[in-house]
Structures are given as C-alpha cells and as structure tokens.
C-alpha positions as CSV (number, residue, x, y, z in Angstrom):
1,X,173.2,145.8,95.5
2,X,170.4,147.8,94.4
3,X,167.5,148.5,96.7
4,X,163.9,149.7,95.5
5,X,161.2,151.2,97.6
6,X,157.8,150.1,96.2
7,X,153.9,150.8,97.5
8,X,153.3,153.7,99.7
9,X,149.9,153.5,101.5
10,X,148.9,156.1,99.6
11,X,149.7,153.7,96.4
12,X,148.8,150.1,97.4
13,X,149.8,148.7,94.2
14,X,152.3,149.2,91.8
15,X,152.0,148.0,88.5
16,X,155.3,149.6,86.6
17,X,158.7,147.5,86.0
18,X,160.7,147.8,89.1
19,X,163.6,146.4,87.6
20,X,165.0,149.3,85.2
21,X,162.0,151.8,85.6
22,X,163.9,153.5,82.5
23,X,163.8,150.4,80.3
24,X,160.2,149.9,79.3
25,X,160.3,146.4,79.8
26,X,157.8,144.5,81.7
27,X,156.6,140.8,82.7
28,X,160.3,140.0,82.9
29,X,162.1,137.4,85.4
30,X,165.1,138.4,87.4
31,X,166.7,135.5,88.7
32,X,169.3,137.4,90.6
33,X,166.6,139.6,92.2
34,X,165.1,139.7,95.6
35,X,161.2,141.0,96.6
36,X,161.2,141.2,100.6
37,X,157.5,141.7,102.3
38,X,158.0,143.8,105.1
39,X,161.4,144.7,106.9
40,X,164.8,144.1,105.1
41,X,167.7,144.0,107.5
42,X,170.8,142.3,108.3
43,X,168.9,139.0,109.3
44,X,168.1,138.3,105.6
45,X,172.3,138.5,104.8
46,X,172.3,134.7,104.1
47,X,170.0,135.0,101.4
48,X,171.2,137.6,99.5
49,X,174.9,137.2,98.8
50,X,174.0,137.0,95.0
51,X,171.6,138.9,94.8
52,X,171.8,142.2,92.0
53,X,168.3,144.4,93.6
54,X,166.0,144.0,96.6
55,X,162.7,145.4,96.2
56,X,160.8,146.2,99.7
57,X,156.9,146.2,99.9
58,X,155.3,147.9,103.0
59,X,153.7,145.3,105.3
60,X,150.1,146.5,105.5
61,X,149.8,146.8,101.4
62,X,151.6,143.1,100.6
63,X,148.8,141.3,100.4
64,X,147.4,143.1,97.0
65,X,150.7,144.2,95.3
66,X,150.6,143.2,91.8
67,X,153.8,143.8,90.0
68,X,154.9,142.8,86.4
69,X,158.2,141.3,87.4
70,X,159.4,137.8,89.0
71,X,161.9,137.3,91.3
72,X,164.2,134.7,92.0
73,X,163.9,134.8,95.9
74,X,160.6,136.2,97.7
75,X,161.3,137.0,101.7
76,X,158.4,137.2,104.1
77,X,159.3,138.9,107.3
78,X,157.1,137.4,109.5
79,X,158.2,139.8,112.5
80,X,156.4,142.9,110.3
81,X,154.1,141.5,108.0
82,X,150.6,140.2,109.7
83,X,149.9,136.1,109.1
84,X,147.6,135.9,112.3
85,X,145.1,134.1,110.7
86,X,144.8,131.2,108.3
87,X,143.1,133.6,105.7
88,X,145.8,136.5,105.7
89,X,148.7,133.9,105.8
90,X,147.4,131.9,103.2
91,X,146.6,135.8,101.2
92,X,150.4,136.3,102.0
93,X,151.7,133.1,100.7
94,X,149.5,133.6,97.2
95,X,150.9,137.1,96.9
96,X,154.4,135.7,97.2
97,X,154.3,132.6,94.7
98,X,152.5,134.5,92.4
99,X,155.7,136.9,92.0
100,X,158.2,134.2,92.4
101,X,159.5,132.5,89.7
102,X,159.8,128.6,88.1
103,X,162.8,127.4,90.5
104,X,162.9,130.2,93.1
105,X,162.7,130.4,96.4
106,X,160.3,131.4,99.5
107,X,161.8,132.5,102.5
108,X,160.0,133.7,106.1
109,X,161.7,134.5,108.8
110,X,159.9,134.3,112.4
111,X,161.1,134.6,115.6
112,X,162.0,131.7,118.3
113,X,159.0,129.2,118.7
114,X,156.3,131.8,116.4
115,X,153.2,129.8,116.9
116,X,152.4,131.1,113.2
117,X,155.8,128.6,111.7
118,X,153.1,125.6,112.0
119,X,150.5,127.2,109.4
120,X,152.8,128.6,107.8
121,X,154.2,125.3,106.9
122,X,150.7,124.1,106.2
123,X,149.8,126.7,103.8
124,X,153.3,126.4,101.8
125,X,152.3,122.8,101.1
126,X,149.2,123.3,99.8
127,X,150.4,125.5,97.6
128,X,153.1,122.5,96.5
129,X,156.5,124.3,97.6
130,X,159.0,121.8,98.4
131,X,161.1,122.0,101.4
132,X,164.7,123.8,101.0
133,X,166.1,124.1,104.7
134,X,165.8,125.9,108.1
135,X,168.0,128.3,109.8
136,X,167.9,128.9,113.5
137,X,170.1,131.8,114.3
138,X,167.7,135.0,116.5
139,X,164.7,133.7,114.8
140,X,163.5,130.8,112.8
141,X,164.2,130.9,108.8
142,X,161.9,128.8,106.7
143,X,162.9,127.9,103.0
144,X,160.9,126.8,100.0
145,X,161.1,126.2,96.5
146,X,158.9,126.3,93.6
147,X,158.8,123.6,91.4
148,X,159.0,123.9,87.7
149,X,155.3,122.6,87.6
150,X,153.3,125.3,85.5
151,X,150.9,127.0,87.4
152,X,147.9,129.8,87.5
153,X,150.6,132.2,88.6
154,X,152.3,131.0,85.1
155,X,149.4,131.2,83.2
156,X,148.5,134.7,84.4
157,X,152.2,136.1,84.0
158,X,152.0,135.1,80.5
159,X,148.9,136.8,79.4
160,X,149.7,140.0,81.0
161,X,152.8,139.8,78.8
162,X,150.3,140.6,75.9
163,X,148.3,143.4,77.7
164,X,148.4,146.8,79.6
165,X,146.9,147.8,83.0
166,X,145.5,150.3,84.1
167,X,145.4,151.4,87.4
168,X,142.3,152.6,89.7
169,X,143.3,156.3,89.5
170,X,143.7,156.1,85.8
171,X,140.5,154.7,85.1
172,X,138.7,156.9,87.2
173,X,140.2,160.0,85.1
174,X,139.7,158.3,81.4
175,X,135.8,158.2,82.8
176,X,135.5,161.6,83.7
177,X,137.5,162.6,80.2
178,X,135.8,163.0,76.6
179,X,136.9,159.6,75.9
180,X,135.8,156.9,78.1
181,X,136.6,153.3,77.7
182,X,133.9,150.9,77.5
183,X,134.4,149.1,81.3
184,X,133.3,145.4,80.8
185,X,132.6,143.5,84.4
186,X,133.3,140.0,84.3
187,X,132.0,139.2,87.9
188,X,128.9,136.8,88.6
189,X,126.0,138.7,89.0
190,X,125.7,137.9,92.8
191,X,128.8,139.8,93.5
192,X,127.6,142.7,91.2
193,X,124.7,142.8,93.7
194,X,126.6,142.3,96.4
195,X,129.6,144.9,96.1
196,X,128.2,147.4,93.8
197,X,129.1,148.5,89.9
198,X,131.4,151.2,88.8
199,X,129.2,153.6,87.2
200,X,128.0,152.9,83.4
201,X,130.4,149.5,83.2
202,X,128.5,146.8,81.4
203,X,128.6,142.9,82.7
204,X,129.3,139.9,80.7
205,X,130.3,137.4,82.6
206,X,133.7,135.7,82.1
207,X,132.1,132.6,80.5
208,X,130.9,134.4,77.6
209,X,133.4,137.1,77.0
210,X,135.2,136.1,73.8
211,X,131.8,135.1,72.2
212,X,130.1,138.3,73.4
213,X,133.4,140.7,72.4
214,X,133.8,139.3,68.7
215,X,133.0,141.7,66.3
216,X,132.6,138.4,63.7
217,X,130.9,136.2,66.1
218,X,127.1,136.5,66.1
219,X,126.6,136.9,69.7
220,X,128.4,140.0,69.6
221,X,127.4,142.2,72.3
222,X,125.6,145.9,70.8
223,X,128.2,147.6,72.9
224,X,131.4,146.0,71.0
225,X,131.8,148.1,68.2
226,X,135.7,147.7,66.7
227,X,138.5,145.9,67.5
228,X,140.5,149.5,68.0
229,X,137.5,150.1,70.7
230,X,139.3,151.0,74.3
231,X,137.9,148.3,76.8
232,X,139.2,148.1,80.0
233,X,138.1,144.1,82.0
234,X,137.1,144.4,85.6
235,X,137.3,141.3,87.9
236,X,137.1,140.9,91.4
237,X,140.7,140.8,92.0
238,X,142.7,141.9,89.2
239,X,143.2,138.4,88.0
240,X,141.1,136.4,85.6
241,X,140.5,139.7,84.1
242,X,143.9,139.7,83.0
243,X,143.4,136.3,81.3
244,X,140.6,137.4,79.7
245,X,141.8,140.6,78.3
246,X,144.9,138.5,77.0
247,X,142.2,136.5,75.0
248,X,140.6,139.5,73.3
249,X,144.0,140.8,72.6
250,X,144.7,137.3,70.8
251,X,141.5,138.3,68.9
252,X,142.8,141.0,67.7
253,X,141.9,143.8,70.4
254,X,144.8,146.1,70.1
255,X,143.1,148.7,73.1
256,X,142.0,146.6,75.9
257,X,143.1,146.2,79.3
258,X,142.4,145.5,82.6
259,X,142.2,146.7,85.8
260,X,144.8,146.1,88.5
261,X,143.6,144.4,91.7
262,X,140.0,144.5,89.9
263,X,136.8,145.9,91.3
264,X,138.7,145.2,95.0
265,X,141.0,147.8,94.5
266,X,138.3,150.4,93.2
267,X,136.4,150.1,96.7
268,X,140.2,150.4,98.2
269,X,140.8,153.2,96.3
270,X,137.3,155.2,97.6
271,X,136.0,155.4,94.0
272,X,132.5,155.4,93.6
273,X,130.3,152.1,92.8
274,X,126.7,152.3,92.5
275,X,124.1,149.2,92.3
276,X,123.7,147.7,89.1
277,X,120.9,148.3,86.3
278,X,121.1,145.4,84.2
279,X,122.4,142.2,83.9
280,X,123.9,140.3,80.6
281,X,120.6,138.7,79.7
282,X,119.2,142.1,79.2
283,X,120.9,142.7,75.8
C-alpha cells in the first residue's frame, strides 16, 4: 500500500495529481484508492484491505482541499478532524463527497457515544448518502455510499477535466511579472464590496460571462481581446469558477483558468485585496 502526505499548513490546498505525481494525468478516479481526513491508523484496517494508496490530509486544512482526483473510499476521523458545529460538519461532509466517487464510500469514525454521530447522520442524508453499516469496536464507524445519481460534485469534476488551475501563489507572481493575466471576478457585487478585489481584476458576474467573454458575441467585454488571451476566473470558493472557465474553454479559450479555492483562498493566503472601483455596468 502506498501512502501520500498531502497539504502542509503552509500549503492548504493542493491541486496536483496525487495519484502518480510523475504521470501528468489529472481529474482521474481511483477506485482502489483511499483519502483519509485526519489521522490514519490501525482503526481504519477494516476499510482498507483492498485498497492500492491512502492519501492523508491534515485536519485543520480539510475543509478547503481541492484535489483533481476521486477516490473510491473517503475516511473522516472524527477523533482529529473538528465537526463541532453544524456549519464545519456539514463543510466537512461537502469536502468529502465532492472527492468521492459515483458508488464510493464515506466512512467516519467517532469514539463511544460522540454526541457529534447524531448530526453527522443528519448532514450525510441531506446530502443523499445511503446507509452502508456501523462498526462498534473502540469507537463508533459510520458507513455511507454515494449513489450513482449525478451531482454538482459531477458536474464540477467534469469541467475541470477541460481546464487548468492556478493556484494563489501562482497568480500572485504572474501579476507581478511582464505578463499578467486578465483576472475576471465572477462574484455578486455585494461580496466584491463586502470582501475586497484583488488588485486590477475586472467583474462580470457569472450570469453574463460567456456573453460578455465572446470575442463574436456583441456584448463582448473591451477587456476580451483573443481567444489565446490568458484569463484566469475568480469565485468565492474555487467552484463555479471552474464551471465557468470550462464554458469559455468550450468556446474556444485555449489560456483560461481559474483559481483554486477562489477569492477565499486569496484572503487565506495573505495576498492583498483592495476595494473595488467599478462594477460591470460601468463598461
């Protein structure tokens, strides 16, 4: 078995293939593989037996990792990763499904009468797991599956198969080089207010982006010059941006990308945001 240490807190999110970091493949599913949020010990031996690679996120980070492979079994362990709340359980649960493939299965582990197995449970069905067994042994061992349903998690896997990211640190650099992209910020204006800019991005919002980006549509934006034009899509999470960029690649975008974990992670990251000085009606 093959383990894999990814996300330090110095880098909360990884977006390179953790399968075969050699390869140069990406957005691929790995039935026989295993992601574990949090600590990966002897506990988690009944889930494993098949499993090829185990991939181990840091607890304090899990909630935001965004990685470009699926896995056929996601572990939560509840003893190290932090669920006290509805908000961060249900934050935990997202970040898990989202990586987990059609058909796999969720697994937390808690220990002996963890007040936290109730919302847990909750939470799982809301996001339509079905049930797949409990194991009482030290702890408490919750299972799920994923249905075969097609989901947002599905749809967003799939466009990022079309598209590169870019990380925070990356971005930051290509804007202080002789090059910059042109940074396009999807987000509503309220949160542009609210949480700042990144310094000379320009917003369209998300519902006009493929009208506004077209270079043969005549609502073109006067900053979209070429479809060979390096763009790089901020959102507020690193998520509709990627379906967005995925649609301006299908237009025949061959430079744009978006950023991972979205305007969020830039603030994470200590980057600098400044207050807007225009909105999309001013163009």
């Amino acid at each position: 078995m093959r383990f894999t240490e990814v996300v330090t807190h110095e880098h909360p999110i990884d977006d390179s293939p953790v399968t075969d970091r050699g390869s140069g493949q990406q957005n691929s599913h790995d039935t026989d593989s295993l992601l574990c949020f949090g600590a990966f010990d002897a506990s988690h031996a009944s889930v494993v037996s098949a499993v090829a690679s185990v991939t181990v996120v840091e607890p304090a980070v899990c909630m935001w990792i965004q990685l470009t492979q699926r896995f056929g079994t996601v572990v939560i362990d509840g003893r190290t990763v932090a669920m006290t709340t509805p908000e961060t359980c249900r934050a935990v649960v997202h970040a898990a499904v989202q990586h987990l493939a059609p058909g796999g299965r969720l697994v937390a582990s808690f220990a002996t009468r963890d007040p936290r197995v109730a919302p847990y449970l909750q939470i799982c069905a809301e996001f339509g797991l079905e049930p797949d067994g409990r194991e009482i042994d030290v702890g408490v061992s919750v299972m799920h599956r994923r249905t075969m349903q097609t989901t947002i998690h599905d749809l967003v896997f799939d466009a990022r198969s079309r598209i590169s990211r870019i990380e925070s640190a990356e971005l930051c650099a290509a804007l202080e080089s002789g090059h910059p992209p042109t940074v396009i910020d999807t987000r509503t204006s309220v949160d542009r207010e609210r949480f700042g800019v990144i310094r000379g991005s320009i917003h369209i919002p998300r519902t006009t982006l493929e009208w506004a980006c077209d270079p043969y549509n005549g609502y073109r934006h006067p900053a979209i010059r070429a479809h060979d034009q390096s763009l790089v899509i901020v959102c507020n999470g690193g998520y509709s941006s990627s379906l967005a960029a995925s649609n301006l690649a299908l237009l025949g975008f061959s430079e744009v990308c978006d950023l991972v974990g979205g305007h969020q992670a830039w603030v994470r990251a200590g980057h600098e945001v400044v207050a807007p000085d225009h909105t999309s009606l001013d163009y």
